[in-house]
N, CA, C and O atoms as a DFTB+ gen file, in Angstrom:
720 C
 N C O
     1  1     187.321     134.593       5.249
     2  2     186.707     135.883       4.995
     3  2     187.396     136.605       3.831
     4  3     186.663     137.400       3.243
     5  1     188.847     136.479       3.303
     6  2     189.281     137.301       2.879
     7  2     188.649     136.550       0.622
     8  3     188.265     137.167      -0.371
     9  1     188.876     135.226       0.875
    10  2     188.240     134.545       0.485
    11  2     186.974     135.286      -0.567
    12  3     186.853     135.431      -1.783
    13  1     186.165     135.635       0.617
    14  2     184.811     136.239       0.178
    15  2     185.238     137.586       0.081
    16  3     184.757     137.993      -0.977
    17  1     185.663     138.184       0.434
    18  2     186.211     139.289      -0.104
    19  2     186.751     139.391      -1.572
    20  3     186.509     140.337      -2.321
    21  1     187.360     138.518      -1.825
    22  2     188.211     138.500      -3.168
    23  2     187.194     137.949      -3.978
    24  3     187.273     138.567      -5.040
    25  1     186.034     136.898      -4.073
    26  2     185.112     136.469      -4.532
    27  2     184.297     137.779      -5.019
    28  3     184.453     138.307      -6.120
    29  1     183.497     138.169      -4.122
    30  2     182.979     139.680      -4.284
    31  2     183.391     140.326      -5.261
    32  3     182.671     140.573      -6.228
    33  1     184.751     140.741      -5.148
    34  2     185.379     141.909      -5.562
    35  2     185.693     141.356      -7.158
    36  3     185.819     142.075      -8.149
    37  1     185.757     140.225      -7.116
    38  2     186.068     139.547      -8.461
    39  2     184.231     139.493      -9.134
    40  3     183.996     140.170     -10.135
    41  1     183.427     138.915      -8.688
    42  2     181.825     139.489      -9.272
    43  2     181.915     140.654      -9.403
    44  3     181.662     140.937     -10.574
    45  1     182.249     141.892      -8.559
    46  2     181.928     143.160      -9.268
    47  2     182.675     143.392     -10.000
    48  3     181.974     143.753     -10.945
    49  1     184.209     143.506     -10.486
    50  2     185.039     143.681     -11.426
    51  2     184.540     143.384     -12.855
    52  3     184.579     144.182     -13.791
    53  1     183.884     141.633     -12.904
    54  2     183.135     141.429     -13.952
    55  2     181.760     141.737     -14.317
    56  3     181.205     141.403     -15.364
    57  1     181.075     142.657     -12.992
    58  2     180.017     143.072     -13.299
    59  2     179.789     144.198     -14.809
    60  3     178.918     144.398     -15.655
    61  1     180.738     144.554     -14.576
    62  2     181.120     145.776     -15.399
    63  2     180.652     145.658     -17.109
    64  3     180.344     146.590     -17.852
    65  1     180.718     144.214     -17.423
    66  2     180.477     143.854     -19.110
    67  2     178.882     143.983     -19.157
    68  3     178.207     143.848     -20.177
    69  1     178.323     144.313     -17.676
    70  2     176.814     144.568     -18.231
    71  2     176.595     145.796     -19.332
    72  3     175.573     145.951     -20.000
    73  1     177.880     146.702     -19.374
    74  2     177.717     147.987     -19.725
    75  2     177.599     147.332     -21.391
    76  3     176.588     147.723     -21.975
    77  1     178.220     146.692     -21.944
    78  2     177.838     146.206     -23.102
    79  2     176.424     146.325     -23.706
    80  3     176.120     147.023     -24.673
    81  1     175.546     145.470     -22.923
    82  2     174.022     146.177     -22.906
    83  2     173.425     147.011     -23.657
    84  3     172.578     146.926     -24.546
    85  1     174.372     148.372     -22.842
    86  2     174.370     149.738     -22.857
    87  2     174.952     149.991     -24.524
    88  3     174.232     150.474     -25.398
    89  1     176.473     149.535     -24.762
    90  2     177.031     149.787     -25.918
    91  2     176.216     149.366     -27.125
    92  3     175.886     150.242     -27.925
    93  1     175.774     147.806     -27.382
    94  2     175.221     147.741     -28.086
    95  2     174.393     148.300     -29.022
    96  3     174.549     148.481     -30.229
    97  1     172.983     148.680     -27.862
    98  2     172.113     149.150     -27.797
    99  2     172.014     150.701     -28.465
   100  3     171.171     151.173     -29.228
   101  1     173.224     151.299     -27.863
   102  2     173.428     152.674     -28.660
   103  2     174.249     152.627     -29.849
   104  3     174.338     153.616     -30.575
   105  1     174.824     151.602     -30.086
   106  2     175.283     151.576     -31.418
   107  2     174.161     151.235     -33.078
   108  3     174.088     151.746     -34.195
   109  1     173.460     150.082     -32.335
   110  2     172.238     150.042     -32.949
   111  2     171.169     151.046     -33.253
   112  3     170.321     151.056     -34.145
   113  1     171.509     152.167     -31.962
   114  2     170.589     153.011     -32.198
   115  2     170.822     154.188     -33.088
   116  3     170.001     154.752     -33.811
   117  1     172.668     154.583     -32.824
   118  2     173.101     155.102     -33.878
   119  2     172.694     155.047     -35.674
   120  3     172.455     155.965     -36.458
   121  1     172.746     153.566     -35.866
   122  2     172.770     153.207     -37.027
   123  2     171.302     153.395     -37.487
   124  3     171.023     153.961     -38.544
   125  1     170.284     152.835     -36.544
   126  2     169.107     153.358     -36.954
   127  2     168.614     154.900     -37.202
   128  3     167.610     155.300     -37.790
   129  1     169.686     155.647     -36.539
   130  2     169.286     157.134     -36.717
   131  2     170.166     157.752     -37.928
   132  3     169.868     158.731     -38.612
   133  1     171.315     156.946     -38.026
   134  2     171.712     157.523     -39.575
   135  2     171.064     156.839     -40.801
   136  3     171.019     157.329     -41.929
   137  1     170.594     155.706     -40.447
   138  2     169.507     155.497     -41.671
   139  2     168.246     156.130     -41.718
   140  3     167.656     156.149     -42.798
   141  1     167.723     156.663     -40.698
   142  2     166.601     157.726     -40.598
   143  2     166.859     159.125     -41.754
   144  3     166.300     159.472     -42.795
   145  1     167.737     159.539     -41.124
   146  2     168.581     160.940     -41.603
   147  2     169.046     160.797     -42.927
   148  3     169.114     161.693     -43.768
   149  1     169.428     159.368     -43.087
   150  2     169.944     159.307     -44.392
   151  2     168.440     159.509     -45.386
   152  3     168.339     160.374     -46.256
   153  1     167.451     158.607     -45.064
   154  2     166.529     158.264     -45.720
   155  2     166.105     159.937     -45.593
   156  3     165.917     160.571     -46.631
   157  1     166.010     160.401     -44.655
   158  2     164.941     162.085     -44.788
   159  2     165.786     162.681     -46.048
   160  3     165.192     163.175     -47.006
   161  1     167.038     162.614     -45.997
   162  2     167.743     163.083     -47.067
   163  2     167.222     163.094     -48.349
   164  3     166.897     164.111     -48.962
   165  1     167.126     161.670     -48.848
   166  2     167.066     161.519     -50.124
   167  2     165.602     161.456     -49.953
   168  3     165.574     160.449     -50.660
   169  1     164.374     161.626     -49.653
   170  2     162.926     162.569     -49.250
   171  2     163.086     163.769     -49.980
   172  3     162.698     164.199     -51.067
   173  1     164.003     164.306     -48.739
   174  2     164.157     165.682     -49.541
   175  2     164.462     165.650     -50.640
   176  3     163.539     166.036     -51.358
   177  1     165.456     165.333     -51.242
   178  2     166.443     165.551     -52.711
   179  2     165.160     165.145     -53.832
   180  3     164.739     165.659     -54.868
   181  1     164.829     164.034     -53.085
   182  2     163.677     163.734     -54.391
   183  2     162.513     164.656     -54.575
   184  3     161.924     164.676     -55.655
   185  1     162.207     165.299     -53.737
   186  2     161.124     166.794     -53.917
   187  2     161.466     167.655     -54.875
   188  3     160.644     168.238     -55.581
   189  1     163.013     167.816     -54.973
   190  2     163.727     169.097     -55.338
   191  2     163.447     169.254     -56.736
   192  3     163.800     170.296     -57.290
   193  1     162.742     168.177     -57.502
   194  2     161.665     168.377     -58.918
   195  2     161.017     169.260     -58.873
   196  3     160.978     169.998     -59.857
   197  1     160.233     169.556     -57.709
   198  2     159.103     170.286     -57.499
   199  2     159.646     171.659     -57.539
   200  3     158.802     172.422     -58.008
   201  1     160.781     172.271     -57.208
   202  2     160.961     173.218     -57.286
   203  2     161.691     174.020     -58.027
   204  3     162.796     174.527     -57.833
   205  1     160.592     174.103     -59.317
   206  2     161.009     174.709     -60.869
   207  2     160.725     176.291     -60.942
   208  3     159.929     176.735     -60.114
   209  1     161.264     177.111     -61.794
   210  2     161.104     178.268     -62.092
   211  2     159.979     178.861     -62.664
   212  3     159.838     180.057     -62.922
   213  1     158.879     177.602     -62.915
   214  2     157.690     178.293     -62.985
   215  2     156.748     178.182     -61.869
   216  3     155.525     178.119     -61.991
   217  1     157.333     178.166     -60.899
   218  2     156.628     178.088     -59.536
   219  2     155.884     179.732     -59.173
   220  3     156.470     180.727     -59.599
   221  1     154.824     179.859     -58.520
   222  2     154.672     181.038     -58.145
   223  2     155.684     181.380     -56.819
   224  3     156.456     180.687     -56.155
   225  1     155.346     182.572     -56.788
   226  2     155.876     182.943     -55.385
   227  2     155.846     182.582     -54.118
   228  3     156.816     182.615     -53.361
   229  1     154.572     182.171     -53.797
   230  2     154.170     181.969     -52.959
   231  2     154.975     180.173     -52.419
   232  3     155.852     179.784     -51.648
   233  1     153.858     179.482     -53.541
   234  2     154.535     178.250     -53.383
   235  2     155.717     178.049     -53.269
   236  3     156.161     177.517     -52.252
   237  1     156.434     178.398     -54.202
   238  2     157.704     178.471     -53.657
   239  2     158.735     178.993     -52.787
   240  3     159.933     178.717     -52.729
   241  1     157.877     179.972     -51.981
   242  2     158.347     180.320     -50.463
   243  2     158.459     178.769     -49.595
   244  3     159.366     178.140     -49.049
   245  1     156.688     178.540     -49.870
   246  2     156.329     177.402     -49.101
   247  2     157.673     176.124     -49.436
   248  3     158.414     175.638     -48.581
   249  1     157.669     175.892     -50.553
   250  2     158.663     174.590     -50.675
   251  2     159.994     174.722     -50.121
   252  3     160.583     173.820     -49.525
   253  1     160.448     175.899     -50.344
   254  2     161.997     176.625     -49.891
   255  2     161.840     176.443     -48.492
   256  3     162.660     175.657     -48.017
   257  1     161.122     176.882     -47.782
   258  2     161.254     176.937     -46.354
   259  2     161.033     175.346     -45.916
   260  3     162.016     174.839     -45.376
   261  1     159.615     174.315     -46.117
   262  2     159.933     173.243     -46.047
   263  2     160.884     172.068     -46.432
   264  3     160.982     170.906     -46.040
   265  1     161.646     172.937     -47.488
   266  2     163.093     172.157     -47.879
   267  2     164.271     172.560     -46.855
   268  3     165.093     171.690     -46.567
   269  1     164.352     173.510     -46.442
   270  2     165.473     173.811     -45.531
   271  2     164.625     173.491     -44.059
   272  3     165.331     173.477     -43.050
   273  1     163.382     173.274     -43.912
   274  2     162.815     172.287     -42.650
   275  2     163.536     170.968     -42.632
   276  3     164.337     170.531     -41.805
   277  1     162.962     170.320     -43.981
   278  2     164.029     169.135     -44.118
   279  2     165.710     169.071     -43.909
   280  3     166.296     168.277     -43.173
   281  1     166.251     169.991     -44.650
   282  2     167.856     170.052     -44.251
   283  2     168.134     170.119     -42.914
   284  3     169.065     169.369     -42.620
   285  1     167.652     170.770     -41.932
   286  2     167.730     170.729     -40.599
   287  2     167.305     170.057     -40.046
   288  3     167.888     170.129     -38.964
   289  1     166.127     168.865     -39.966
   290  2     165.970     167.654     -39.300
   291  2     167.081     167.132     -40.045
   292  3     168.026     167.063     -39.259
   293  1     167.404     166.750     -41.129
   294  2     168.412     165.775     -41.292
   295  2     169.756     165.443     -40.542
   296  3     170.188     164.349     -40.177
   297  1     170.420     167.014     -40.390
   298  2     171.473     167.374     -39.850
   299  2     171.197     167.134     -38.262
   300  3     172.172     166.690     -37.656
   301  1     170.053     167.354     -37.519
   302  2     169.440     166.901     -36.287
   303  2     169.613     165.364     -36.259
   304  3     170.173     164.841     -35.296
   305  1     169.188     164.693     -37.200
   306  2     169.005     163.123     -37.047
   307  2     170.766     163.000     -37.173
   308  3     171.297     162.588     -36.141
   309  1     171.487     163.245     -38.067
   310  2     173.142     162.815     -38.160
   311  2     174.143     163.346     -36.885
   312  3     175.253     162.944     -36.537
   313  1     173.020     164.734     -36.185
   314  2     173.474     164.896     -35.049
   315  2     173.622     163.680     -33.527
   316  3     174.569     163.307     -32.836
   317  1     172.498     163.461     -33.539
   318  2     171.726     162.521     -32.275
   319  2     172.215     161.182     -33.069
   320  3     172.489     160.402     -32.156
   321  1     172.467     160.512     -34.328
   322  2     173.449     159.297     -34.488
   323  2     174.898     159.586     -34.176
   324  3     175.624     158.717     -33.694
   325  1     175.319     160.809     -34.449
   326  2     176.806     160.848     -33.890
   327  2     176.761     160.929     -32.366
   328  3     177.539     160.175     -31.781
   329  1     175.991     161.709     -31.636
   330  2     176.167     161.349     -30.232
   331  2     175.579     160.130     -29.315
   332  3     175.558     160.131     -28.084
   333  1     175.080     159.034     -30.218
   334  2     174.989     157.867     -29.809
   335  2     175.918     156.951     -30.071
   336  3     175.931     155.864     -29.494
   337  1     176.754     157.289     -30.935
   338  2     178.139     156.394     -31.217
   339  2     179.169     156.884     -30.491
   340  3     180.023     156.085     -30.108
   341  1     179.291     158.292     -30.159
   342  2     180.136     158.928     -29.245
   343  2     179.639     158.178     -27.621
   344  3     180.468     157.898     -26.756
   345  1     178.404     157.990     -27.497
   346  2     178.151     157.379     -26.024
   347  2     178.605     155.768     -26.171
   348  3     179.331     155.368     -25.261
   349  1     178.190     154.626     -27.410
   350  2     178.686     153.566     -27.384
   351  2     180.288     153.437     -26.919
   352  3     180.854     152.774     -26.050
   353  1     180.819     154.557     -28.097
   354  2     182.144     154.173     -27.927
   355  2     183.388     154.551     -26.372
   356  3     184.322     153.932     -25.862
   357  1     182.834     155.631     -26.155
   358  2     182.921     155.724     -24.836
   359  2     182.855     154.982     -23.820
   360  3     183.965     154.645     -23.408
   361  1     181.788     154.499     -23.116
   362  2     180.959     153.257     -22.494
   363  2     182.282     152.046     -22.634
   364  3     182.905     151.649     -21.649
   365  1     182.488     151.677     -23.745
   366  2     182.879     150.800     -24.047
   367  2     184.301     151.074     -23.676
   368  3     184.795     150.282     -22.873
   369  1     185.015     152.010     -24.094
   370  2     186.761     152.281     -23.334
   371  2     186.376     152.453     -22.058
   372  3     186.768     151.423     -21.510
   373  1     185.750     153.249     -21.095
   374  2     185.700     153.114     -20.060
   375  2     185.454     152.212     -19.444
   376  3     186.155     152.218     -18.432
   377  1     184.626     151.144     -19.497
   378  2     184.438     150.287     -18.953
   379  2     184.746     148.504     -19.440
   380  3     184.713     147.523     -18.696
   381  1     184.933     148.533     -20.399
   382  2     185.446     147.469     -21.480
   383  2     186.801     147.134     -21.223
   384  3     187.443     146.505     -20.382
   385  1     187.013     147.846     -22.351
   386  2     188.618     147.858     -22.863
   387  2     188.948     149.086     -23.810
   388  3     188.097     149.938     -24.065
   389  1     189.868     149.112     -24.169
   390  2     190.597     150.266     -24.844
   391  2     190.469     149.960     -26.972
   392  3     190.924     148.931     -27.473
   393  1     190.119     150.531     -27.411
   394  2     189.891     150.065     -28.714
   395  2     191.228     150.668     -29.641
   396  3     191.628     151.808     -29.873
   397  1     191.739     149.173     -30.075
   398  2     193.153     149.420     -30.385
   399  2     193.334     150.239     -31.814
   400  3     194.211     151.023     -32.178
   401  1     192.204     149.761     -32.444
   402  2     192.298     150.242     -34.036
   403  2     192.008     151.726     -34.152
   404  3     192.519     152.405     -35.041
   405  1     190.796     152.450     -32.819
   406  2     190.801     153.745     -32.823
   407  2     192.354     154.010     -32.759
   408  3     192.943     154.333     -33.791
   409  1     193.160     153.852     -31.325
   410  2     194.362     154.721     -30.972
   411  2     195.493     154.305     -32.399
   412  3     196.505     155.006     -32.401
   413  1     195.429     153.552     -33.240
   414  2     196.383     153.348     -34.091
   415  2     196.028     154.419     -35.244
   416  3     196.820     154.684     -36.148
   417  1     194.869     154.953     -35.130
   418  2     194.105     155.529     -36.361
   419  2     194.369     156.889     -36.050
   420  3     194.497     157.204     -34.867
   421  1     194.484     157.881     -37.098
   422  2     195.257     158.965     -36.550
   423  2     193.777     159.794     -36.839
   424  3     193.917     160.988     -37.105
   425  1     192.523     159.321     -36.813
   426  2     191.098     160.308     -36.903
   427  2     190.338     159.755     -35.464
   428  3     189.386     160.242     -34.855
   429  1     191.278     158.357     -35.138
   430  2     190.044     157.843     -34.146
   431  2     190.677     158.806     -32.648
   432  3     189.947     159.236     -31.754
   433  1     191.874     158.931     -32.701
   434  2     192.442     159.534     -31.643
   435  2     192.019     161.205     -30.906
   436  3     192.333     161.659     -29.806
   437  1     191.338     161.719     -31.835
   438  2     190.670     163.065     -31.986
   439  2     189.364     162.887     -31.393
   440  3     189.291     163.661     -30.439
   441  1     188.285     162.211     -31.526
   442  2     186.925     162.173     -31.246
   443  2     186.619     160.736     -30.380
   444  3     185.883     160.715     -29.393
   445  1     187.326     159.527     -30.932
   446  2     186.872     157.977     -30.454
   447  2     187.679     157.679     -29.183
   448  3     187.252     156.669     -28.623
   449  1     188.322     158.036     -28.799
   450  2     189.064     157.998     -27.983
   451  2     189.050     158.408     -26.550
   452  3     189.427     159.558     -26.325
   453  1     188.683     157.674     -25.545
   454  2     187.856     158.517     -24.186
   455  2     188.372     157.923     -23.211
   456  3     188.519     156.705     -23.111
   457  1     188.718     158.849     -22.334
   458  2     189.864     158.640     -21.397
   459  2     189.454     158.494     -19.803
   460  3     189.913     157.737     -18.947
   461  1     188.200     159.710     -19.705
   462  2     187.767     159.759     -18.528
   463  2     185.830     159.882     -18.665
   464  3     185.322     160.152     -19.753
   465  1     185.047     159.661     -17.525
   466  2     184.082     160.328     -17.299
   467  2     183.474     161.712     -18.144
   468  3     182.684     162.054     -19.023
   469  1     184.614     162.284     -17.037
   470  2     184.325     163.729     -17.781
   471  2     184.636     164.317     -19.297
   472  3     184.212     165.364     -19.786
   473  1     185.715     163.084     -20.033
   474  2     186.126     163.667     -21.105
   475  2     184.825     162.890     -22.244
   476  3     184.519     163.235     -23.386
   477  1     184.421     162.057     -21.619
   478  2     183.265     161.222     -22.565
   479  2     181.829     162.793     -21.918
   480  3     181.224     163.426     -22.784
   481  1     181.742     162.904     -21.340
   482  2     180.701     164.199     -20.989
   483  2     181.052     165.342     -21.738
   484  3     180.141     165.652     -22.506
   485  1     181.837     165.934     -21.786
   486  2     182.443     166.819     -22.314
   487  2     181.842     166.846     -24.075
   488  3     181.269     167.802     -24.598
   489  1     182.085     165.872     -24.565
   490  2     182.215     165.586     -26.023
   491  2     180.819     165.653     -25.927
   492  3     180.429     166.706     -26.431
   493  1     179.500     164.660     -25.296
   494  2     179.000     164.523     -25.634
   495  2     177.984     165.759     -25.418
   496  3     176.986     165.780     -26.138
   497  1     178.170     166.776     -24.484
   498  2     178.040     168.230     -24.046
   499  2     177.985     169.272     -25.758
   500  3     177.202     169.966     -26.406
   501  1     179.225     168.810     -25.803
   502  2     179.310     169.439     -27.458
   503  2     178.063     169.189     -28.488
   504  3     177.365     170.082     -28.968
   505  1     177.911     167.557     -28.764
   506  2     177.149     167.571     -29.637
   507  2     175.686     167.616     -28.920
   508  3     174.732     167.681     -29.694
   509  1     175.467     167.594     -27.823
   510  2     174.385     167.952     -27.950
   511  2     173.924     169.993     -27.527
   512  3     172.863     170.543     -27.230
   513  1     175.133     170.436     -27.690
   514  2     174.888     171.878     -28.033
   515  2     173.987     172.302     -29.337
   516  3     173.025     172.977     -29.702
   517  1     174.980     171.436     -29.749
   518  2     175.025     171.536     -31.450
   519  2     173.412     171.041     -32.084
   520  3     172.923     171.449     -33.138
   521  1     172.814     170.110     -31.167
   522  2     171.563     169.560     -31.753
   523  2     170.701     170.668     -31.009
   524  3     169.556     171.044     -31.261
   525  1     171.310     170.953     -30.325
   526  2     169.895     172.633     -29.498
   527  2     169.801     173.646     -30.423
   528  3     168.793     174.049     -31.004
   529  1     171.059     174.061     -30.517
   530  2     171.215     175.060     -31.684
   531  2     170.637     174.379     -33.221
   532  3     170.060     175.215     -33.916
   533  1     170.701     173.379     -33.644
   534  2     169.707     172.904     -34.930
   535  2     168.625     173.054     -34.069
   536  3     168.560     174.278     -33.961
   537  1     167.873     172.656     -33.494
   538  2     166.480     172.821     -32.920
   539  2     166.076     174.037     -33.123
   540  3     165.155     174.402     -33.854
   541  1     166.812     174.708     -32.428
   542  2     166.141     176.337     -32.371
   543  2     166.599     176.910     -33.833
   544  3     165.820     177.733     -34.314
   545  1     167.729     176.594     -34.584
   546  2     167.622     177.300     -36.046
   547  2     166.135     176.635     -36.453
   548  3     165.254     177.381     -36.879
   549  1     165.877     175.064     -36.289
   550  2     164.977     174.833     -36.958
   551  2     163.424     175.443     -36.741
   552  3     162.554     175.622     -37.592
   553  1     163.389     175.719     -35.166
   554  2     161.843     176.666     -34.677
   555  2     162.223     178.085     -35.035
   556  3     161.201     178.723     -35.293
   557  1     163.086     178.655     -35.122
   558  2     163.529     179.898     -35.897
   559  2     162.787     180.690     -37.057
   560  3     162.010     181.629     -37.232
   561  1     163.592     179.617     -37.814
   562  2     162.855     179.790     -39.547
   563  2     161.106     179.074     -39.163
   564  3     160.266     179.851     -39.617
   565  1     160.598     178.117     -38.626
   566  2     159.040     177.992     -38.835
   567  2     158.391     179.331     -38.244
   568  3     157.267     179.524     -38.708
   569  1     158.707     180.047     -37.575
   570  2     158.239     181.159     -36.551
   571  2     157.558     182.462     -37.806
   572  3     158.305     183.162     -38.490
   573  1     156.455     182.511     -37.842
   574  2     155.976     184.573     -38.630
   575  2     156.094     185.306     -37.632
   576  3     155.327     185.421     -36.675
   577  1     157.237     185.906     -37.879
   578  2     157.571     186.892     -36.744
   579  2     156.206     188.471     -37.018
   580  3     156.030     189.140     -38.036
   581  1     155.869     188.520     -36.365
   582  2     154.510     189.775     -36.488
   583  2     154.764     190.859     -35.377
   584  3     154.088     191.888     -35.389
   585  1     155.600     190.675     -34.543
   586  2     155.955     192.264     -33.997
   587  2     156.968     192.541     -33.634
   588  3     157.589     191.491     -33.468
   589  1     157.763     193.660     -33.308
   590  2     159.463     193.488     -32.624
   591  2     159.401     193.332     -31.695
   592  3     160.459     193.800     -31.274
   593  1     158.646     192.800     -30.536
   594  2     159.287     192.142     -29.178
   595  2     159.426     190.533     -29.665
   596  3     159.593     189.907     -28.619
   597  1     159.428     189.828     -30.518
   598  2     159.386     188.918     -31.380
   599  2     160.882     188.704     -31.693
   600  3     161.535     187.739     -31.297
   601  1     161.375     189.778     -32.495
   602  2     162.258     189.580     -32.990
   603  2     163.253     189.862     -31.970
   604  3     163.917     188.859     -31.706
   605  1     163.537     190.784     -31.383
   606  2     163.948     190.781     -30.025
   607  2     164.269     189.698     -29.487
   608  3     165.428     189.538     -29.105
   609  1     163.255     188.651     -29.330
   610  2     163.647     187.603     -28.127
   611  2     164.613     186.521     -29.497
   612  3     165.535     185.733     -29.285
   613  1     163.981     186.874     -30.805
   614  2     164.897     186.165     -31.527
   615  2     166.323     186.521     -31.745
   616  3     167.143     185.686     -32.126
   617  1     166.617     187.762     -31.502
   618  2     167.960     187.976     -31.400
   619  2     168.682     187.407     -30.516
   620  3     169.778     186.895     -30.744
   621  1     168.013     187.463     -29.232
   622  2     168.096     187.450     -27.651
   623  2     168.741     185.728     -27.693
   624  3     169.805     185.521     -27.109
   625  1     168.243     184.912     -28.193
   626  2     167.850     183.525     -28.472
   627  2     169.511     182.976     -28.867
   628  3     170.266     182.097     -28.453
   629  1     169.559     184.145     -29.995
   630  2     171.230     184.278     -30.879
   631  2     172.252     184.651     -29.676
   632  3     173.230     184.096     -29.174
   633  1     171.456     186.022     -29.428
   634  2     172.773     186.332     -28.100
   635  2     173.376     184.857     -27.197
   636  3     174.539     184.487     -27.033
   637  1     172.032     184.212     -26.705
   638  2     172.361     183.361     -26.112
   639  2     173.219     181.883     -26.435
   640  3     174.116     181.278     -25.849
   641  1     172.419     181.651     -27.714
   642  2     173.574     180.343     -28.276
   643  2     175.123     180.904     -28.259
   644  3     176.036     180.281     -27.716
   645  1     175.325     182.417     -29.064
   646  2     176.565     182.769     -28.887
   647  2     177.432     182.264     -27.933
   648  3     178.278     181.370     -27.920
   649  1     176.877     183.305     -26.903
   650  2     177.376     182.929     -25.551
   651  2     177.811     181.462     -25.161
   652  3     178.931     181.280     -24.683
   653  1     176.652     180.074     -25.424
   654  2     177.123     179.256     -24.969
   655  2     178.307     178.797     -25.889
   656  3     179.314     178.320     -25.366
   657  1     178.202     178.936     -27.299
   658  2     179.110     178.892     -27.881
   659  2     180.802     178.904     -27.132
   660  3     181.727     178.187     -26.752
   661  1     180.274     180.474     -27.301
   662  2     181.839     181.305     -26.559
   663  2     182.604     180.320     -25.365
   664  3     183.810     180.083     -25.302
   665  1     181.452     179.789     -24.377
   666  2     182.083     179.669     -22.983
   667  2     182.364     178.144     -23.660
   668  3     183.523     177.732     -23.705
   669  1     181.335     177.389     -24.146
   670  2     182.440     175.902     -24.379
   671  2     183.650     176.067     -25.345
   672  3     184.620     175.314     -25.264
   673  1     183.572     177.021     -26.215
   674  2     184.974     177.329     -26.861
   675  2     186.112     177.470     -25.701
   676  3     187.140     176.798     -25.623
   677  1     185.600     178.710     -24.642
   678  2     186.595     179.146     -23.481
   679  2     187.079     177.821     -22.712
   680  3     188.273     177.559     -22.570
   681  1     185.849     176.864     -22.140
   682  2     186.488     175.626     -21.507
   683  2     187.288     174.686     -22.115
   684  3     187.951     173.870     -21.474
   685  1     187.261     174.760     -23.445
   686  2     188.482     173.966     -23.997
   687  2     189.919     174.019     -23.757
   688  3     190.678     173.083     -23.504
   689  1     190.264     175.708     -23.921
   690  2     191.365     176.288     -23.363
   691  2     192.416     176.167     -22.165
   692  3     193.642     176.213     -22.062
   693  1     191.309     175.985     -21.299
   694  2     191.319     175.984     -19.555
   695  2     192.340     174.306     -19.240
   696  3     191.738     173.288     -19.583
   697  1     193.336     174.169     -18.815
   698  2     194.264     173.299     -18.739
   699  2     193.447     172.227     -17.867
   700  3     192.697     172.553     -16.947
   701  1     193.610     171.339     -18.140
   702  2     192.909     170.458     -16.943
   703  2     193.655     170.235     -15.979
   704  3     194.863     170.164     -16.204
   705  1     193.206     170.077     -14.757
   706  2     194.082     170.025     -13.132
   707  2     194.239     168.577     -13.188
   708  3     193.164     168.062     -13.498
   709  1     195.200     167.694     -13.000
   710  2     195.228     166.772     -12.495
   711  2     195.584     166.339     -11.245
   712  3     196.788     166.091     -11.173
   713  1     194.896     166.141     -10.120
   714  2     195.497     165.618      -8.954
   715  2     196.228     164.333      -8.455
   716  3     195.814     163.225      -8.796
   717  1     197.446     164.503      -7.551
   718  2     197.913     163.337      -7.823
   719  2     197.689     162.517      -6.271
   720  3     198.031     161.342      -6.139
């Protein structure tokens, strides 16, 4: 019996490289989303002909605002590739192994580097703050604001990112408990 016990326990131990799967998959997906972002980039840049000084007014409201539409999906797409490499690489120390060239690297030790559950949540909590807040800058600016209960809820909107701002700034602070 003990036998099968140790058998078992040795299948699930190695069950664990299914998470690879997982890593892959988001690393690939990473890369496909910074070549997305990259490519919207140079989209944009190549428009930026269009927007000469003999433009009327108008139009060139229009191009200005759909150019900084573009700058903010881009920064959205480089967002959602960094937090798919933040989930690969994670995944992968937790359940893998420990990646030696991050901890020797004195940039990988700051961001690549994931210790627990919660500290791979945490991070990835961050960036996807950060892609809400591009979202809503980006429905922000498309919005014709036409009355002040409008603008109101757009302040309101600000109050609120603040805030979340503030409090994940505050939980950084907060010592972590370790139990022993």
């Amino acid at each position: 019996m003990k036998k099968l016990g140790l058998l078992f326990e040795t299948l699930l131990w190695e069950s664990r490289f299914i998470v690879i799967a997982a890593v892959v998959v988001s690393l690939v997906s990473s890369l496909a989303m910074f070549y997305v972002a990259s490519v919207d980039a140079v989209y944009m840049i190549s428009h930026l002909n269009e927007y000469t000084p003999g433009l009327d007014a108008v139009a060139r409201s229009q191009l200005r605002s759909e150019t900084v539409t573009h700058v903010v999906e881009t920064v959205d797409g480089y967002l959602l590739a960094t937090f798919l490499l933040i989930f690969a690489f994670g995944l992968y120390e937790l359940f893998i192994s420990r990646i030696e060239r991050a901890e020797e690297s004195e940039t990988g030790s700051g961001v690549l580097i994931i210790d627990s559950l919660d500290e791979l949540k945490a991070r990835l909590a961050k960036v996807v703050l950060m892609i809400l807040v591009v979202k809503f800058f980006e429905h922000a600016i498309g919005i014709a604001y036409q009355s002040p209960l409008e603008l109101v809820q757009l302040g309101g909107g600000i109050a609120l990112i603040g805030l979340a701002l503030y409090f994940t700034h505050a939980s950084e602070s907060i010592p972590n408990k370790k139990t022993n």
